[in-house]
MIRO-588124 format. One record per residue (C-alpha): residue number from 1; x negated, y negated, z negated. Coordinates in steps of 0.02 Angstrom, whole numbers. Example, Ala and Ser with C-alpha at 12.3 -4.5 7.8 and 13.67 -1.06 7.14 Angstrom:
2
<rec i="1" c1="-615" c2="225" c3="-390"/>
<rec i="2" c1="-684" c2="53" c3="-357"/>
END
This chain:
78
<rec i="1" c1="-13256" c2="-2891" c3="-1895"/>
<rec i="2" c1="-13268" c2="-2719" c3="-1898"/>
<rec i="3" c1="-13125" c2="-2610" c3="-1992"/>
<rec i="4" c1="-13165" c2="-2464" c3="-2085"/>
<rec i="5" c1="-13045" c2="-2290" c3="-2072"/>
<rec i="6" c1="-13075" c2="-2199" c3="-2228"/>
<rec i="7" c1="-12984" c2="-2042" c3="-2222"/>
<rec i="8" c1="-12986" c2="-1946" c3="-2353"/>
<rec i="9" c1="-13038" c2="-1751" c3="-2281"/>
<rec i="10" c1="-12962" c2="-1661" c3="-2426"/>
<rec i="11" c1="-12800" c2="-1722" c3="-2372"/>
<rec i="12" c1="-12798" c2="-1750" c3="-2157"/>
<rec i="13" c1="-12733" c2="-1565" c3="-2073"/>
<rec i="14" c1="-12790" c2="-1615" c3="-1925"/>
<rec i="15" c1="-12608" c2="-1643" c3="-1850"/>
<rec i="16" c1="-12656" c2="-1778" c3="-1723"/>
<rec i="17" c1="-12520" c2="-1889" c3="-1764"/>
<rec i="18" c1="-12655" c2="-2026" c3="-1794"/>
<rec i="19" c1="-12753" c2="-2007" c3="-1634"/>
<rec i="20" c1="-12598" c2="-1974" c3="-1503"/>
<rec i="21" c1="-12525" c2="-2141" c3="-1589"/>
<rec i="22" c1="-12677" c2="-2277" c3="-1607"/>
<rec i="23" c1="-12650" c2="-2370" c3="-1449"/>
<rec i="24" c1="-12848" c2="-2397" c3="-1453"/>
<rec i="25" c1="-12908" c2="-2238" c3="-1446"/>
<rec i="26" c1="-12993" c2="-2259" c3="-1619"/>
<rec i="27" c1="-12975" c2="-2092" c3="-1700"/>
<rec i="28" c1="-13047" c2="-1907" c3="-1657"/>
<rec i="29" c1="-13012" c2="-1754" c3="-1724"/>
<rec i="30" c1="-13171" c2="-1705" c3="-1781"/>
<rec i="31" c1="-13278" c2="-1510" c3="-1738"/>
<rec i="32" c1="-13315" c2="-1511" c3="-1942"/>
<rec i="33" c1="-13208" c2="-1394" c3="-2046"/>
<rec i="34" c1="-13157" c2="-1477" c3="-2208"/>
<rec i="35" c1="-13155" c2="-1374" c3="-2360"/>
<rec i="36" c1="-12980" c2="-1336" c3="-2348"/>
<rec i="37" c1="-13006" c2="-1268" c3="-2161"/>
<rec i="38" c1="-12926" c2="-1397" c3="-2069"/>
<rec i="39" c1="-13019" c2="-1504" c3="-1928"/>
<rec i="40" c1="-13007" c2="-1697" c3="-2005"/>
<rec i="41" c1="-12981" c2="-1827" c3="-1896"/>
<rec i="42" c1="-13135" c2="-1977" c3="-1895"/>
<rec i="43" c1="-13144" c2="-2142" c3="-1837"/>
<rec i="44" c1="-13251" c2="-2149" c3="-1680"/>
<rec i="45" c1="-13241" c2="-2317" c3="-1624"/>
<rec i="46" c1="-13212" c2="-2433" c3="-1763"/>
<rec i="47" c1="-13258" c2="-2588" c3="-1667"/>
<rec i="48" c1="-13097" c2="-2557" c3="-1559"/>
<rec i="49" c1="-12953" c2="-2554" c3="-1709"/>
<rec i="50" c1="-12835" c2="-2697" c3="-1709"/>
<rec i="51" c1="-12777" c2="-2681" c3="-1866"/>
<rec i="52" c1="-12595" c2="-2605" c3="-1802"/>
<rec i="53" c1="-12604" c2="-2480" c3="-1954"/>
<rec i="54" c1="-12496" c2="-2353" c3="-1854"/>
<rec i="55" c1="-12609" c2="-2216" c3="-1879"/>
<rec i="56" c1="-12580" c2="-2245" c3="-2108"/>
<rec i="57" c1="-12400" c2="-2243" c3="-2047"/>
<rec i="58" c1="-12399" c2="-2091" c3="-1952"/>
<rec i="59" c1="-12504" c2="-2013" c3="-2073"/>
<rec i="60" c1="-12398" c2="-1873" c3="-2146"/>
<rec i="61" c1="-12513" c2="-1856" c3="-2262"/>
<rec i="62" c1="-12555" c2="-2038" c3="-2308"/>
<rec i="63" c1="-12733" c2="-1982" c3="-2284"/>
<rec i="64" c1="-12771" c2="-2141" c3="-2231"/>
<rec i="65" c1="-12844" c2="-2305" c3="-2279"/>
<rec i="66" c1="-12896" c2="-2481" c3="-2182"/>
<rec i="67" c1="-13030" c2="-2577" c3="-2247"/>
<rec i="68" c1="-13150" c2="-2708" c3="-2211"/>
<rec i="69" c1="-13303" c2="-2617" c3="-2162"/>
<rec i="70" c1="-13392" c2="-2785" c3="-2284"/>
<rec i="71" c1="-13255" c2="-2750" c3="-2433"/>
<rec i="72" c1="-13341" c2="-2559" c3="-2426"/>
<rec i="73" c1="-13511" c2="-2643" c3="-2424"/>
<rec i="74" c1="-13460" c2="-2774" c3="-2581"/>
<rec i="75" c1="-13380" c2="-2622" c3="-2675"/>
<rec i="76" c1="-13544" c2="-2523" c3="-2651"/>
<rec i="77" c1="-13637" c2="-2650" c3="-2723"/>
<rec i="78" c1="-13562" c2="-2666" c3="-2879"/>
END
């Protein structure tokens, strides 16, 4: 099953905090400058999380949200 970052761009500075702590190496910091000038971080292997939630933790910003990548698809649907 296949877990779904969704990080909200308005929100993520870019810090890092997420990516330097995800013991998967499941997070980026991406080359796309949001609208607020900051570099977002992504989720660039998904297939690799484990579900630890560190990187919501760390998240100064609580920019961050773990789904089901299926919940997303069932919530799309309706």
């Amino acid at each position: 099953m296949a877990l779904k970052h969704i990080i909200d761009a308005e929100r993520c500075k870019g810090c890092g905090l997420c990516v330097s702590v995800c013991p998967k190496n499941v997070l980026e910091i991406s080359d796309t400058v949001s609208t607020k000038g900051y570099f977002p971080a992504f989720q660039a292997r998904p297939d690799d999380c484990i579900q630890c939630t560190l990187c919501c933790i760390m998240c100064p910003d609580v920019a961050i949200t773990i789904i089901e990548s299926d919940l997303e698809k069932a919530m799309e649907d309706k």
